[in-house]
C-alpha positions in Angstrom: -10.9 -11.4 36.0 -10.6 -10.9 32.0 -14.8 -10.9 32.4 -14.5 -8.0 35.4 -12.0 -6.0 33.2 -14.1 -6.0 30.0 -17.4 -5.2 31.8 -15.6 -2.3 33.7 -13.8 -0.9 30.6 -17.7 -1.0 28.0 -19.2 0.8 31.3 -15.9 3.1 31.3 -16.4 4.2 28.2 -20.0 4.5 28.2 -20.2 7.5 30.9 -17.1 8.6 28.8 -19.4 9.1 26.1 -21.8 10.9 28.2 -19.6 13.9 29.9 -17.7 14.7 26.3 -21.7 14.7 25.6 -22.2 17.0 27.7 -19.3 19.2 27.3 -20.4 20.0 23.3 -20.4 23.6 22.4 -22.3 25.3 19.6 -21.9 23.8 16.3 -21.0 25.9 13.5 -23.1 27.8 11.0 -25.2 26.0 8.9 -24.4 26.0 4.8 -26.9 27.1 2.7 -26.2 23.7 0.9 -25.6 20.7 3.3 -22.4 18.5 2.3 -23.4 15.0 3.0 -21.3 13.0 5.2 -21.1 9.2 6.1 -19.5 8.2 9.3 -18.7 4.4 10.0 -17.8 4.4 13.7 -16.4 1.1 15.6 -19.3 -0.4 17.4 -20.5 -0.1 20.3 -18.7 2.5 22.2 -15.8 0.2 23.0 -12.9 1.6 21.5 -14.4 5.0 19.9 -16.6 7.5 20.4 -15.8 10.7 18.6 -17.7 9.8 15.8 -21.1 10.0 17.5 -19.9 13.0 18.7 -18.7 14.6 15.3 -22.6 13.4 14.2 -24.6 15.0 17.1 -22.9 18.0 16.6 -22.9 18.8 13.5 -26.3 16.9 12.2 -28.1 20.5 11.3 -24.9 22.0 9.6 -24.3 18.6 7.1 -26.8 15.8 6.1 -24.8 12.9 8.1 -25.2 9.6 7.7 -24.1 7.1 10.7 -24.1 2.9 9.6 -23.8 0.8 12.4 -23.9 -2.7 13.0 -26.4 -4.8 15.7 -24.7 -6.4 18.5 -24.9 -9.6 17.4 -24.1 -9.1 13.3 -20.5 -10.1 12.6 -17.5 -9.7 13.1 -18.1 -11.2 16.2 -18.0 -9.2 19.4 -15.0 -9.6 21.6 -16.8 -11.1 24.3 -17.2 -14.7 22.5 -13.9 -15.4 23.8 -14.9 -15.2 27.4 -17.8 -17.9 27.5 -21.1 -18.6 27.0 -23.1 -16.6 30.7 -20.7 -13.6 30.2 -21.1 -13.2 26.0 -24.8 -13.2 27.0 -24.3 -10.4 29.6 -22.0 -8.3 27.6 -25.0 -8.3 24.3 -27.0 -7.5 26.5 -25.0 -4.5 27.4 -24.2 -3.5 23.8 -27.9 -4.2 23.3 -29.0 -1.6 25.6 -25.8 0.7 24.1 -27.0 0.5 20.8 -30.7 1.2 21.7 -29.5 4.2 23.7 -27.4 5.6 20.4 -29.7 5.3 18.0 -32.2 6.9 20.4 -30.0 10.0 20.7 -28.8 9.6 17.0 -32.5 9.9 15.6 -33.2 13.2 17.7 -30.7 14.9 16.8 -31.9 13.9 13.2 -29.1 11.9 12.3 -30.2 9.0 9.3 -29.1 5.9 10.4 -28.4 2.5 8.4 -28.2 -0.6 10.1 -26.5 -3.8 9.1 -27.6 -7.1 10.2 -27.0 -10.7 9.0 -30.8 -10.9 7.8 -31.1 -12.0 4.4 -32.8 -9.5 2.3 -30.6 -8.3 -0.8 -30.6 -11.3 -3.8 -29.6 -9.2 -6.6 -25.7 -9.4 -6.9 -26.0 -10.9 -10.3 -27.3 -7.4 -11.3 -24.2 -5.3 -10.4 -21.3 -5.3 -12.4 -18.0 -7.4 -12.1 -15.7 -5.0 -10.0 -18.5 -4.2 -7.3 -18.3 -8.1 -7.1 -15.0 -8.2 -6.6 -15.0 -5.8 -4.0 -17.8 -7.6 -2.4 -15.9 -11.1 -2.6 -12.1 -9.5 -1.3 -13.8 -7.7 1.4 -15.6 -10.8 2.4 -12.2 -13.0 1.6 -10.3 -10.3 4.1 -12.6 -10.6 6.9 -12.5 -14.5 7.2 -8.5 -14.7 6.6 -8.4 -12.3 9.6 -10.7 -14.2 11.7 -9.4 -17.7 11.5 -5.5 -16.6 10.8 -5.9 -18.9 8.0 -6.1 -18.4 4.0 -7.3 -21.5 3.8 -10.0 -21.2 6.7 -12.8 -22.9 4.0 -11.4 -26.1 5.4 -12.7 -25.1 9.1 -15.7 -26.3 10.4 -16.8 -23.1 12.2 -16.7 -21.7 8.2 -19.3 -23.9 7.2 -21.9 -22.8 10.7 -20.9 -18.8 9.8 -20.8 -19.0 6.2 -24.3 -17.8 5.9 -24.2 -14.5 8.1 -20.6 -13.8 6.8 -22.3 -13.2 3.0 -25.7 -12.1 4.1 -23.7 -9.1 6.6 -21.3 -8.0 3.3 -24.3 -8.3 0.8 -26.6 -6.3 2.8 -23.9 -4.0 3.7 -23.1 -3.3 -0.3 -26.6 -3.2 -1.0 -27.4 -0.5 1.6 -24.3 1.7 1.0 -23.3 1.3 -2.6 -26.1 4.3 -3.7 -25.3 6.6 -0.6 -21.7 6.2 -1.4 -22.1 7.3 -5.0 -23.7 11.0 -3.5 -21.6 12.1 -0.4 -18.8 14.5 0.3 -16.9 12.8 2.6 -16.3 9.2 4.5 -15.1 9.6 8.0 -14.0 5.7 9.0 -11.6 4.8 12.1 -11.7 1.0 10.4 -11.4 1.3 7.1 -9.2 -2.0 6.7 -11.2 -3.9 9.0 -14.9 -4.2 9.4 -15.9 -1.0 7.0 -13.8 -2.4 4.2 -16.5 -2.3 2.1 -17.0 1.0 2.3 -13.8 2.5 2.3 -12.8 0.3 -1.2 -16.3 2.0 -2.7 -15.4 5.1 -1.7 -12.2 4.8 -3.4 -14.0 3.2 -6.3 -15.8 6.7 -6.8 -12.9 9.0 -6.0 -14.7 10.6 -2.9 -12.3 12.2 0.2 -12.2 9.4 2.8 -11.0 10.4 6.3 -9.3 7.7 8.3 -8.4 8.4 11.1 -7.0 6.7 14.6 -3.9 6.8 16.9 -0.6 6.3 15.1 1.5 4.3 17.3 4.8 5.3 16.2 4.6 8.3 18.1 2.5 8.0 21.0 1.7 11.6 21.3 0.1 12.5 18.2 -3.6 11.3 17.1 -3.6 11.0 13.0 -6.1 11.8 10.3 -5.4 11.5 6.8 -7.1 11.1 3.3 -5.8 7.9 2.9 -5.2 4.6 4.9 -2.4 4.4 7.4 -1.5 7.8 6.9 0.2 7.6 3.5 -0.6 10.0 1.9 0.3 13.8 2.9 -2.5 15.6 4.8 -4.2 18.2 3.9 -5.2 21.6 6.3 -3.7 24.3 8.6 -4.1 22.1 11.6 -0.8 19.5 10.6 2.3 19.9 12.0 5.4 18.0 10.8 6.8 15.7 13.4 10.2 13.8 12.9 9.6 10.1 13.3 11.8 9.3 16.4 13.6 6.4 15.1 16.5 6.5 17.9 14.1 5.5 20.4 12.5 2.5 18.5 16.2 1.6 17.9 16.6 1.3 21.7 13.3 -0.2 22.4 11.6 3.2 24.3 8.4 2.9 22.4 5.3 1.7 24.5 4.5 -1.0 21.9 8.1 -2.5 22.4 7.9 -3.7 26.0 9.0 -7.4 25.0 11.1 -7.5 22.2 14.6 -6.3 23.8 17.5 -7.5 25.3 21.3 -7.5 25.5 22.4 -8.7 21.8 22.1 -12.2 20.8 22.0 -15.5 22.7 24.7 -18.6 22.2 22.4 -20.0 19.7 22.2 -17.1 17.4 26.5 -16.6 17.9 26.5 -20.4 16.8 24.2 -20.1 13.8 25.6 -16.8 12.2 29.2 -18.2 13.0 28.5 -21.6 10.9 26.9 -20.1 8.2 26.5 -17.6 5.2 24.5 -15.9 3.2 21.6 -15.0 6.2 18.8 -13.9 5.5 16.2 -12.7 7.8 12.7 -12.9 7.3 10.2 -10.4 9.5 6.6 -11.5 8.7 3.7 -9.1 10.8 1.1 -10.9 12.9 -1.2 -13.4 10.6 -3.8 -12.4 12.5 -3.9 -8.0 12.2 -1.4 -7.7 9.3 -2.2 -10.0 6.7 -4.2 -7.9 4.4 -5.1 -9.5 1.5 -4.7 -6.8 -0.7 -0.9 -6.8 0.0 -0.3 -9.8 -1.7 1.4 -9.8 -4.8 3.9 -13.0 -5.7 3.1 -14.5 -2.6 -0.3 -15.6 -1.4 -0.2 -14.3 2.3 2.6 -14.8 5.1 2.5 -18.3 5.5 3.1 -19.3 1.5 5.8 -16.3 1.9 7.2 -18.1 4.9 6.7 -21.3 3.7 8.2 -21.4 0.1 11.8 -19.5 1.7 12.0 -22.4 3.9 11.3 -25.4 1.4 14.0 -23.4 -0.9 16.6 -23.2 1.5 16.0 -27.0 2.7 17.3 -28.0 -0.5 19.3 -25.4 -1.2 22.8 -24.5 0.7 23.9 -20.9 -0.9 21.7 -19.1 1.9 20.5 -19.2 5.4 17.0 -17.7 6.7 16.0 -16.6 10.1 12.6 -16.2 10.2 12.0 -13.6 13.7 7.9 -14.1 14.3 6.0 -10.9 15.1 6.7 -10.5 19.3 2.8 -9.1 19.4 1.9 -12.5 18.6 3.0 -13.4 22.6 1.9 -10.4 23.4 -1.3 -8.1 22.4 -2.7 -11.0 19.8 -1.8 -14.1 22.2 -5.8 -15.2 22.2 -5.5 -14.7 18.3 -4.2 -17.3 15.1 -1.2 -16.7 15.1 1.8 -17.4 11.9 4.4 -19.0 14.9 1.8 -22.0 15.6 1.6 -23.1 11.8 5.9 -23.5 12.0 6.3 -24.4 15.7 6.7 -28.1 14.9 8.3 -27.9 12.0 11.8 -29.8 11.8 14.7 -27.6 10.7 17.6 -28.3 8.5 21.0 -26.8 10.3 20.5 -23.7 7.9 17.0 -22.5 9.2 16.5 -21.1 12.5 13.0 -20.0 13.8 12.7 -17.3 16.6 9.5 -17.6 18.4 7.3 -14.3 19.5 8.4 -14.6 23.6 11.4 -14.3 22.4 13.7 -11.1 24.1 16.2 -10.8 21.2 16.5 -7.4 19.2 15.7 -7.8 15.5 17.3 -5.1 15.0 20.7 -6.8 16.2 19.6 -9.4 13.6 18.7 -7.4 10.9 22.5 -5.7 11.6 24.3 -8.9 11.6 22.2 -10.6 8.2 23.2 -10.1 4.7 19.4 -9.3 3.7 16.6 -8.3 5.3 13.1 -9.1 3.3 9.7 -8.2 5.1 6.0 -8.0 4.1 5.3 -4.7 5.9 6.4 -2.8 9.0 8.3 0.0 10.2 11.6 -2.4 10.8 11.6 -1.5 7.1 12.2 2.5 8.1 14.6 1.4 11.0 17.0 -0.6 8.5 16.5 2.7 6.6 17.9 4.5 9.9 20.7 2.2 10.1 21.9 2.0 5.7 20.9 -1.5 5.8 19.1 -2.1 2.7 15.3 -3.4 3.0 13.6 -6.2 0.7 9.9 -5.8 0.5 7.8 -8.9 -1.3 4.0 -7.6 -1.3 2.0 -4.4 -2.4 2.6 -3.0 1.3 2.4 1.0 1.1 5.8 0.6 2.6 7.3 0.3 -1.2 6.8 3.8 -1.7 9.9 4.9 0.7 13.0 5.5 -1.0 15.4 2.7 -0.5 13.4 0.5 -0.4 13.6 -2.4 -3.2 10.5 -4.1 -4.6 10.6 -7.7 -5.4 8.2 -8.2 -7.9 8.7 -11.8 -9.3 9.6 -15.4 -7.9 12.6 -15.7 -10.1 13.7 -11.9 -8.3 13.4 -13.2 -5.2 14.9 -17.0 -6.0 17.8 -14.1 -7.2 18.1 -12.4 -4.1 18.1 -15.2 -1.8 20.9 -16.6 -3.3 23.4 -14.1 -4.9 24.7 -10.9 -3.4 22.7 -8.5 -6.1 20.2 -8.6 -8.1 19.0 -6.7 -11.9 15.9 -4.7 -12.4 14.8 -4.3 -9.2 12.8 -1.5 -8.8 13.7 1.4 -6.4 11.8 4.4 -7.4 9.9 5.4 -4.5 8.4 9.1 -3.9 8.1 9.5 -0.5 11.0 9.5 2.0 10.9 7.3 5.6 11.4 10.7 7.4 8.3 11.7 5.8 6.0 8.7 6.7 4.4 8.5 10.0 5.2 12.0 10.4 2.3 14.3 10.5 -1.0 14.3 12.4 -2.8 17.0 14.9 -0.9 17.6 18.3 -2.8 16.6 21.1 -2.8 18.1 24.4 -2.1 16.2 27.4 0.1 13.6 29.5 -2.3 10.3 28.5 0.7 8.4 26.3 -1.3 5.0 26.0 -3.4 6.0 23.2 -5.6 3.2 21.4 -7.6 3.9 18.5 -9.2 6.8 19.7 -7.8 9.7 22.5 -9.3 9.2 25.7 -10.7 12.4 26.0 -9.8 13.5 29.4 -9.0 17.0 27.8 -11.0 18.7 25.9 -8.8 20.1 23.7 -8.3 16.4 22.5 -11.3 16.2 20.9 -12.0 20.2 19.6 -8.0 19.4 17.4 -10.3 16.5 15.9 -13.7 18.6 15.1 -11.6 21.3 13.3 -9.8 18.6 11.0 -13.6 17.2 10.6 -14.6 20.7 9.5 -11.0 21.3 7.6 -11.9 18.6 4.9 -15.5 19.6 4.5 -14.4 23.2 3.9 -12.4 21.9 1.0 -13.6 21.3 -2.5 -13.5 17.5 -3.2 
């Protein structure tokens, strides 16, 4: 069935593609001088399409540049997990996709770069140290994501993909490090995930970067910003300031909350809080889609974070920790590594409880009943805001910024907080304010309310909001 569904949606989106095609409209006047612009869309007209769309229509008014990756060049496709026969059918498909694009692409003179995993780049020992980096953490983020794992140089499957994995990044920096020097503007959907590389160049050089996608903490807005995750505040006439709705995530109500509610807290929980003191609760995102390496800071990733609180309470009585694993792991990331099966056997002292990701009860009803609540990242972070309880944050997540939130910035800061009531020097100096986070982006027209990464653009309107932000930012001087 999983085979029929993902076959249905690729072909779905493919005709998709083809009416907004045909439903473009004059593009607008052509500059005397041509801005350049370099567009990294997701592949293969899965998830995304507006980006071959921004580049078709406006190839004679800007010089645009569209990368794109082959088929079968890492990270690997989706359809690996569905078996040999059907992985070969669905390349085949994107195959034929990608053959069709660049066809399209190259007419309406659109230059196109292609990455693949052939070796063809040897001369990293020319650049300098911080392009290496940059090369070596992009490469370092990819592989954590895939196998779940920081240690995932221990896995067999590293040693077979090993090769590609550095051939893809190196021929990625080689081919985009000059063209990134010269342009106007990045436009990137992914620029955390598989365009890393580019979005930490463009960053390097100080250009505007455009990332843009579907913020799901308020299901009726698309976002765009010049920053990633919509942290920074947005530029142009086309933003309107929403208030993040945090009454309805309190109640569960938001359509990425479907399993992580129900009436209070079970016997267990009663039991746990009654016979001990000093709780703290521990709220780590899913390994697999929120372990970003560069949010580490005193900890390594989620698992060492996870993994020290426990060994320091096991021998240590003057705290408690609940550790409540991300539900999405049971849920949208179920196929993927997830943090709960590294603890699931572990054996737990009578001041340690784990809560695995099926499980129905609230965090919020534990974050209300704890003494502290520490997290990596995530918008429970805002809700404790919502609710005066005071947040802990242990990493370099853009979550720091919000006033009132404290940043734990050293092991012996921590050891503090898990143990005494207060703690000296911590840092609270943040500049933006949690009703201003999450809050602005382009209204979009319509009833759809299950918005993934891109608008499904049954209205046109939908995707016109997006080409006037696309043209916004190139009016404006870097």
């Amino acid at each position: 069935m999983k085979k029929i569904q993902l076959l249905i949606k690729n072909i779905y989106f493919f005709f998709e593609f083809i009416i907004a095609l045909a439903l473009i409209k004059k593009e607008a006047k052509q500059e005397k001088y041509k801005k350049k612009v370099l567009i990294t869309p997701l592949r293969g007209l899965d998830n995304t399409w507006i980006d071959y769309l921004l580049a078709i229509k406006f190839s004679k008014s800007y010089n645009i540049t569209v990368v794109m990756m082959h088929p079968s060049t890492l990270p690997f496709n989706e359809a690996e997990k569905y078996g040999k026969i059907s992985t070969k059918l669905m390349l085949r498909w994107y195959e034929m996709k990608f053959f069709l694009l660049i066809i399209l692409l190259k007419i309406k003179g659109v230059y196109i770069i292609v990455i693949n995993k052939k070796k063809f780049f040897n001369n990293l020992k020319e650049i300098d140290i911080d392009d290496i980096n940059i090369i070596e953490n992009t490469k370092d983020e990819f592989l954590r994501r895939y196998f779940g794992d920081r240690n995932y140089k221990e896995n067999d499957l590293y040693l077979k993909i090993k090769k590609d994995v550095n051939n893809v990044f190196e021929n990625m920096y080689s081919l985009l490090n000059n063209q990134i020097k010269d342009i106007d503007l990045l436009w990137t959907s992914h620029a955390i995930y598989e365009w890393g590389l580019a979005y930490r160049l463009a960053s390097k050089y100080k250009k505007c970067i455009a990332v843009w996608g579907r913020n799901i903490y308020n299901t009726h807005l698309i976002s765009t910003s010049d920053g990633p995750l919509q942290i920074k505040k947005p530029k142009g006439y086309l933003y309107k300031k929403y208030k993040l709705d945090l009454d309805r995530r309190l109640h569960g109500q938001e359509i990425d909350q479907p399993t992580i509610f129900d009436k209070g807290l079970d016997g267990r929980l009663d039991e746990f809080f009654e016979k001990n003191k000093n709780i703290v609760l521990l709220t780590p995102n899913c390994i697999w889609d929120g372990d970003i390496s560069d949010r580490d800071t005193i900890f390594d990733d989620l698992y060492d974070w996870v993994q020290y609180t426990l060994d320091l309470s096991k021998i240590n009585n003057d705290f408690a920790v609940i550790v409540r694993f991300h539900p999405a792991e049971a849920t949208l990331w179920k196929n993927r590594p997830g943090l709960w099966k590294m603890f699931e056997e572990n054996i737990l002292s009578d001041n340690q409880l784990l809560i695995p990701p099926e499980s129905k009860i609230s965090t919020i009803e534990l974050a209300k009943k704890s003494n502290k609540v520490i997290f990596y990242s995530g918008i429970l972070s805002l809700e404790c805001l919502h609710l005066n309880i005071t947040p802990y944050c242990v990493s370099n997540s853009f979550y720091k910024h919000v006033n009132g939130i404290y940043k734990i910035k050293t092991k012996n800061e921590y050891n503090d907080l898990l143990k005494f009531d207060s703690v000296k020097n911590l840092e609270n100096l943040g500049d933006i304010s949690y009703n201003d986070l999450f809050c602005y982006g382009l209204e979009i027209i319509g009833k759809n309310k299950d918005l993934r990464s891109n608008p499904k653009f049954g209205a046109y309107s939908k995707q016109t909001e997006i080409e006037k932000y696309f043209l916004e930012l190139l009016k404006n001087d870097k």
